[in-house]
C-alpha positions in Angstrom: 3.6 18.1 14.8 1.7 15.0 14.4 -0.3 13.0 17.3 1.5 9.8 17.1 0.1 8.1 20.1 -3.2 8.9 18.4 -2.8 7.4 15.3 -1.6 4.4 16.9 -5.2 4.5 18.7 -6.8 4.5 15.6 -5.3 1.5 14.0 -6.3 -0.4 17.3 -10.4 0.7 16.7 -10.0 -1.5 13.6 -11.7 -4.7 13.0 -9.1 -7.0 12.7 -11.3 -9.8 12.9 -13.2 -8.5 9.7 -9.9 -7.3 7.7 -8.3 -10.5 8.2 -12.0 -12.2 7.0 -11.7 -9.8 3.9 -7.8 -10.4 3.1 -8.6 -14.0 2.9 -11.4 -13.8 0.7 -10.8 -11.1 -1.6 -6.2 -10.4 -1.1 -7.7 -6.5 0.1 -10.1 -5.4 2.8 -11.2 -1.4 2.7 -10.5 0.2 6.8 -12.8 3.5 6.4 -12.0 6.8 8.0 -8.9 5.7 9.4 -7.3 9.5 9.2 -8.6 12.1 9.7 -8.8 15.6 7.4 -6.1 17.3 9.5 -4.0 14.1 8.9 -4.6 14.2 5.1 -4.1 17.8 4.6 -0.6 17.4 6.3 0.9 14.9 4.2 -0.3 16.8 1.0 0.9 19.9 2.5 4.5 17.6 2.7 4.5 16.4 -0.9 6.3 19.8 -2.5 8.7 20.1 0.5 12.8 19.9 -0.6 13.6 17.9 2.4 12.6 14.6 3.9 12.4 12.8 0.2 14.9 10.1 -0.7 13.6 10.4 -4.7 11.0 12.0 -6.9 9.6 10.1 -10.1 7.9 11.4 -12.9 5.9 9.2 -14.1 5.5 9.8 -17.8 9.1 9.5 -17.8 8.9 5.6 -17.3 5.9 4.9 -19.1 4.2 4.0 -15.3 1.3 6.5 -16.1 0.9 9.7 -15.6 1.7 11.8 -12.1 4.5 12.1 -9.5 5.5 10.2 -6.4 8.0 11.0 -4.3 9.3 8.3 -1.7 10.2 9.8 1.9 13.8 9.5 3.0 14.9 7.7 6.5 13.8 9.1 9.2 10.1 8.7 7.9 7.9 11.7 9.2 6.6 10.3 12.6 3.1 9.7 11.1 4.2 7.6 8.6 6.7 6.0 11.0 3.6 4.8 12.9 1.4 3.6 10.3 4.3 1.3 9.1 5.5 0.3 12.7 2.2 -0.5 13.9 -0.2 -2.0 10.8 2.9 -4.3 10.7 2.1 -7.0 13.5 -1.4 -7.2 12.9 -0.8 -8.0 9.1 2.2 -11.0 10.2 -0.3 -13.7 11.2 -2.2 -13.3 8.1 1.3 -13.0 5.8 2.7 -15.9 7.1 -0.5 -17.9 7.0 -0.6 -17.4 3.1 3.3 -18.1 3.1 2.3 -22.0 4.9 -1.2 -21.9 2.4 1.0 -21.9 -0.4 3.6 -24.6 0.6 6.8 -21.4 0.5 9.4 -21.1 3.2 9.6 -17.6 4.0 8.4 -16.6 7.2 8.0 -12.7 8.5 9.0 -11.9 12.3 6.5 -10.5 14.3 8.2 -6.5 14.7 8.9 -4.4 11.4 12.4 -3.5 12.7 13.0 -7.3 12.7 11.7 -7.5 9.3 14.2 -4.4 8.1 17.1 -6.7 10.0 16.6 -8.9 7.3 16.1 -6.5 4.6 19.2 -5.5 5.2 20.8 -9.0 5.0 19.4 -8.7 1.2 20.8 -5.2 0.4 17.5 -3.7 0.8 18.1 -0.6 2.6 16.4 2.5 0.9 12.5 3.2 2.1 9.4 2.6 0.0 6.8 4.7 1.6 5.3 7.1 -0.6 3.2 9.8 -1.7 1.3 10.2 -5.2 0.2 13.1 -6.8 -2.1 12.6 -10.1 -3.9 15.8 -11.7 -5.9 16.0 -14.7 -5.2 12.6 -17.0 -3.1 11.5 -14.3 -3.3 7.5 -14.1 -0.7 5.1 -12.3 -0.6 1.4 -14.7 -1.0 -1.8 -13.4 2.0 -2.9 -11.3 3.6 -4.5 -8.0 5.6 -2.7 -5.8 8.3 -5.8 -5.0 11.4 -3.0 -4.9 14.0 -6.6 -4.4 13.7 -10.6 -3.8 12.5 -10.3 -0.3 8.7 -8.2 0.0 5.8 -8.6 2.1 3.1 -9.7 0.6 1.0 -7.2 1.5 0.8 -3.1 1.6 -1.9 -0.2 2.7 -2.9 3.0 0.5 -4.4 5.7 2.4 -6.5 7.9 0.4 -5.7 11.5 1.0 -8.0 13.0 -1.4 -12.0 13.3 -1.1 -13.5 11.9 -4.4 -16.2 14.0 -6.2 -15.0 16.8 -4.4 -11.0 17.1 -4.8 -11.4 15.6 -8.2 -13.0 12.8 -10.4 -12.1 9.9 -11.8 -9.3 8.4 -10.7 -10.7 4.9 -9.2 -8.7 2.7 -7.4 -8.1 -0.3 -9.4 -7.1 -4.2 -9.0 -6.7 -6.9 -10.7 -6.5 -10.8 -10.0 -5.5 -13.6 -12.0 -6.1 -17.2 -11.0 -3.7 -19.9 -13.6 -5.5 -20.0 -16.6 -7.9 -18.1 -16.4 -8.9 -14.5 -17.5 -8.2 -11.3 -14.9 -10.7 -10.1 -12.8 -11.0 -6.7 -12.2 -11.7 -4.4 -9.2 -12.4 -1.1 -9.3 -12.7 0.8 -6.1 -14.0 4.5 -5.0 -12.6 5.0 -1.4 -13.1 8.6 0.5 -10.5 10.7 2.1 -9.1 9.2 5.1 -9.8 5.4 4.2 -7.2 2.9 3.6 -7.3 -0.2 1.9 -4.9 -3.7 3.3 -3.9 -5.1 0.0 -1.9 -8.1 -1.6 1.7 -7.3 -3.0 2.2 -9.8 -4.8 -0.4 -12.6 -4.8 -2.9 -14.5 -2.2 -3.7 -17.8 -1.9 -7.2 -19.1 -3.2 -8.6 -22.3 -2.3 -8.7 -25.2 -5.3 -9.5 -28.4 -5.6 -5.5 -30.0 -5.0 -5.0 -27.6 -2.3 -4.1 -23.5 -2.5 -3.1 -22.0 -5.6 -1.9 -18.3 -6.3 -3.8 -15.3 -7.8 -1.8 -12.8 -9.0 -2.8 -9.2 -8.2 -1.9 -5.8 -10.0 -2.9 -2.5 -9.0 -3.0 1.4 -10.2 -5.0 4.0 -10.9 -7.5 4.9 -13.8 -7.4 8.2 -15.1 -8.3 11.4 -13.4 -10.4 13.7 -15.2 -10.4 16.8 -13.3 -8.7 18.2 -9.8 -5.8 16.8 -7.7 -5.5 13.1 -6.5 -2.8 12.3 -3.2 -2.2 9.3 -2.2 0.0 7.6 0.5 1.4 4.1 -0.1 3.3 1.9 3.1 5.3 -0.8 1.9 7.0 -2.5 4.5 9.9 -3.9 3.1 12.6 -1.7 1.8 14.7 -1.2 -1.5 17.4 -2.6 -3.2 20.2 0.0 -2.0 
């Protein structure tokens, strides 16, 4: 069984100060060593389990890269139930401030159950958290995870996997776009246990008439050797 009350004590050691500092700046700010190994090794112990998943993809299958993910089924398992629950009201301030940066309407409430209310009014229904699994030439393509009109702008990947030691290559990567411009990319190495706060969409950036949107894109570059698990929260749900 998993300590629940415990990983909602570790989301409250976070920095919230800097991640919000880093969101701003950058649309994703890197939390290290938020699980532990025990917590890691259970999810990927999960990932070939019959029961408890709503859907598996194959990647190849869709042209989305190479690798499998399988999306958990309602009720989440109680760890992932807390990550969701609890990362959500720290990330609403920031979400809605980028919503009023960027001159748009939509406001989030301040509970994720009040968010899924409202999911529900757009026949969102199914859930979006997820697990990866990427082995040799394994890769995930550039992509948003929107699943329907109404998403929140910004989602977590926890990094199940120890780099260098569980297998290599396989870099996190981003990329932003500001209007007219070229992409930028970001290529990141996090350890097991780490999670990075990212944009879903886009972020605001600062110009010179006001806040403009950069569009950001994530996957995964290839994997040369070993296995690579992932966990992705998104906190809004599906189209049904």
């Amino acid at each position: 069984m998993y300590n629940v009350p415990e990983i909602e004590n570790q989301l409250y050691t976070i920095d919230w100060e800097q991640v919000t500092g880093d969101l701003n700046r950058s649309g994703f700010a890197v939390v290290t060593g938020l699980l532990d190994v025990t917590q890691c090794q259970r999810l990927i112990d999960g990932f070939d389990a019959e029961d408890g998943y709503r859907k598996t993809v194959v990647m190849e299958r869709h042209r989305y890269g190479l690798g499998r993910y399988k999306y958990w089924d309602y009720p989440l398992p109680e760890s992932v139930q807390a990550l969701r629950q609890h990362l959500y009201p720290k990330l609403v301030p920031i979400a809605n401030c980028w919503m009023e940066q960027l001159r748009l309407e939509q406001r989030f409430p301040t509970q994720h159950d009040e968010l899924q209310k409202v999911c529900h009014e757009h026949d969102q229904r199914q859930p979006t958290p997820l697990i990866l699994e990427y082995g040799a030439g394994g890769h995930n393509t550039l992509h948003q995870d929107l699943y329907g009109d109404l998403y929140f702008p910004i989602q977590a990947a926890c990094f199940l996997s120890e780099a260098g030691a569980d297998y290599s290559g396989g870099a996190f990567v981003m990329t932003e776009q500001l209007p007219r411009a070229q992409s930028k990319p970001i290529v990141l190495t996090p350890r097991r246990g780490d999670m990075i706060l990212l944009a879903t969409r886009f972020r605001p950036v600062k110009s010179t008439r006001g806040y403009c949107r950069a569009t950001m894109r994530h996957g995964v570059s290839e994997v040369h050797h070993g296995k690579r698990y992932t966990m992705g929260i998104i906190f809004h749900d599906a189209v049904s």
